[in-house]
C-alpha positions as CSV (number, residue, x, y, z in Angstrom):
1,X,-42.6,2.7,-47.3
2,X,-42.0,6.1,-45.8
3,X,-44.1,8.3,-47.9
4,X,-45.3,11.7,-47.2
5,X,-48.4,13.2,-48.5
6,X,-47.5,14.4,-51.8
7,X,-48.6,17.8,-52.8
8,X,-49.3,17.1,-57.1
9,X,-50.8,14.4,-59.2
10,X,-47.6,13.9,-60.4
11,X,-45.8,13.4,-56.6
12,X,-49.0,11.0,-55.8
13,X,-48.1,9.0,-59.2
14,X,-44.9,8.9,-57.9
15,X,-45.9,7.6,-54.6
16,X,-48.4,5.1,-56.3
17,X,-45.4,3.9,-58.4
18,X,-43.1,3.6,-55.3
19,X,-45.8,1.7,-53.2
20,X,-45.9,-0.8,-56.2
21,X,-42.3,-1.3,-56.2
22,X,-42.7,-2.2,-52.1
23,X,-45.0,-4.3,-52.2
24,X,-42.9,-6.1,-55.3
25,X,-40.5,-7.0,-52.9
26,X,-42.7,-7.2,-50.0
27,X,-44.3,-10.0,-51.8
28,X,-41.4,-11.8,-53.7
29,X,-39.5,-11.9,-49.9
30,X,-42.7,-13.2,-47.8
31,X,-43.8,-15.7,-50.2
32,X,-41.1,-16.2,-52.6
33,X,-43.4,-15.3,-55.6
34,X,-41.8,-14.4,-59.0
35,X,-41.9,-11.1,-59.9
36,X,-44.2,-10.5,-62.9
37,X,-47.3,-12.2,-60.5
38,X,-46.0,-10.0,-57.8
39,X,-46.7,-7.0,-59.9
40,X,-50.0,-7.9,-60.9
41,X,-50.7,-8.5,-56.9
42,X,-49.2,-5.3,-55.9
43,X,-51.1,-3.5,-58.1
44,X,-54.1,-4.7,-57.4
45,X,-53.0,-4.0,-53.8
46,X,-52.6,-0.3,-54.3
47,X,-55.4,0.5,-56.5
48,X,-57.4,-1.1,-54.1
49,X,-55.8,1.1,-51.1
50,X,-55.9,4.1,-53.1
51,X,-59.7,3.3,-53.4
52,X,-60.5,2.4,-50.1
53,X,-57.7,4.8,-48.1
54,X,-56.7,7.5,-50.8
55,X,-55.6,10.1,-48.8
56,X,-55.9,9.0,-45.3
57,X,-52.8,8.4,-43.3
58,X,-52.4,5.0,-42.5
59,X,-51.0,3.6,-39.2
60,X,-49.0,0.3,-39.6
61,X,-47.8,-1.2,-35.9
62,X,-44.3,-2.7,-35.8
63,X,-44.7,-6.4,-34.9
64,X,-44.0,-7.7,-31.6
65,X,-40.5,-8.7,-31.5
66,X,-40.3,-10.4,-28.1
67,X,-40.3,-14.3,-30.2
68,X,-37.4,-12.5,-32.2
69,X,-35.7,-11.4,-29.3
70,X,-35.8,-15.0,-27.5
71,X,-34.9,-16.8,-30.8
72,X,-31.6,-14.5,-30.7
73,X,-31.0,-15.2,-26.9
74,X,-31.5,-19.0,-27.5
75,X,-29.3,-19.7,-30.6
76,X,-26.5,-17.4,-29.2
77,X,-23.4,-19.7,-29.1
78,X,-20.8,-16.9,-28.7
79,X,-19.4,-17.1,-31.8
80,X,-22.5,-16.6,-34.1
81,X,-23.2,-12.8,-33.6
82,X,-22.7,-11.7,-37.7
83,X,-24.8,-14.9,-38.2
84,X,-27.6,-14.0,-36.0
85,X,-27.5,-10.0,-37.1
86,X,-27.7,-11.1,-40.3
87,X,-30.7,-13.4,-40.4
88,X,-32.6,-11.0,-38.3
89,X,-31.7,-8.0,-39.9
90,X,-30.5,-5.7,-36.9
91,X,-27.4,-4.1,-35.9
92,X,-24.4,-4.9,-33.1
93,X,-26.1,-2.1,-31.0
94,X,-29.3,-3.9,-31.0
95,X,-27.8,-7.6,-30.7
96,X,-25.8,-6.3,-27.4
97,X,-29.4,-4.8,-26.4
98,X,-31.1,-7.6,-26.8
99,X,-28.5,-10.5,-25.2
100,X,-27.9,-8.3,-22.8
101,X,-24.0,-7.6,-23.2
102,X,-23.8,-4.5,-22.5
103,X,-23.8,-3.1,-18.8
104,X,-26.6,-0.9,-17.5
105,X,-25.8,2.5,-17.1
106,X,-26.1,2.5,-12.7
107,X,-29.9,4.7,-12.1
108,X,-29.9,7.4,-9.9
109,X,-29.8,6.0,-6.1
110,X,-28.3,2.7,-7.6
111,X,-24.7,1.6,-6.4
112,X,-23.6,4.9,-5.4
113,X,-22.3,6.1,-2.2
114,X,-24.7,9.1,-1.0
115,X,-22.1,10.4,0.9
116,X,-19.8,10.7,-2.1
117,X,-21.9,11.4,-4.8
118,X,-19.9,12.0,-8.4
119,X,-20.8,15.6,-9.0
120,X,-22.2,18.6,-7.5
121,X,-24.9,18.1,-9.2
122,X,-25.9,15.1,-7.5
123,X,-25.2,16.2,-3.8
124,X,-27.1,19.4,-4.5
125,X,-24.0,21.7,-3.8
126,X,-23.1,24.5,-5.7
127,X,-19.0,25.5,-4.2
128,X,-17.4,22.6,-6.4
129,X,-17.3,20.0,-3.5
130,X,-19.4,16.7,-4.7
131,X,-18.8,15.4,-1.0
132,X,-21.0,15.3,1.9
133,X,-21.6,18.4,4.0
């Protein structure tokens, strides 16, 4: 439902139209509700928005996904990662995110050796030599 504020009558038809079709599936995935009654529901749905909102911009927030998150962690077995991605519908970056896989990139000050610091950048020098004075 990313729509930007069309600039015709035709374009906010279009957008109308497209809304409809969302909420279709919106409606037919949350409650399992078969498709000619979801129309009439998400039609009813916009024309009521379009009343009510028409042309304001409209700020959905993205649900907390902490219960989400602690579901995935809990039913991890080690050998159900697809399974898991696919029921929650995210990606292997944001599985390894979320159980915690992947190492932490070391902060600044963390697990370094101030006297030896990687790069010139870091020990402040500027002739090429990361190491201490």
């Amino acid at each position: 439902m990313n729509q930007r504020t069309p600039q015709t009558a035709g374009q906010a038809e279009d957008a109308a139209v497209q809304l409809e079709h969302d909420f279709v599936g919106i409606i037919r995935d949350e409650i399992g509700m078969h498709e000619p009654l979801a129309t009439v529901f998400s039609r009813a749905l916009v024309r009521g928005l379009r009343r009510v909102l028409g042309g304001q911009d409209l700020y959905i927030p993205t649900p907390d996904k902490s219960e989400r998150d602690a579901s995935i962690r809990r039913d991890y077995n080690g050998d159900n990662m697809e399974e898991l991605m696919r029921a929650h519908g995210i990606g292997r970056t944001r599985f390894y995110e979320i159980i915690g896989a992947r190492p932490q990139r070391p902060r600044r000050g963390d697990q370094r050796d101030a006297k030896n610091p990687e790069s010139s950048l870091e020990s402040g020098r500027t002739d090429g030599y990361g190491g201490g004075l």
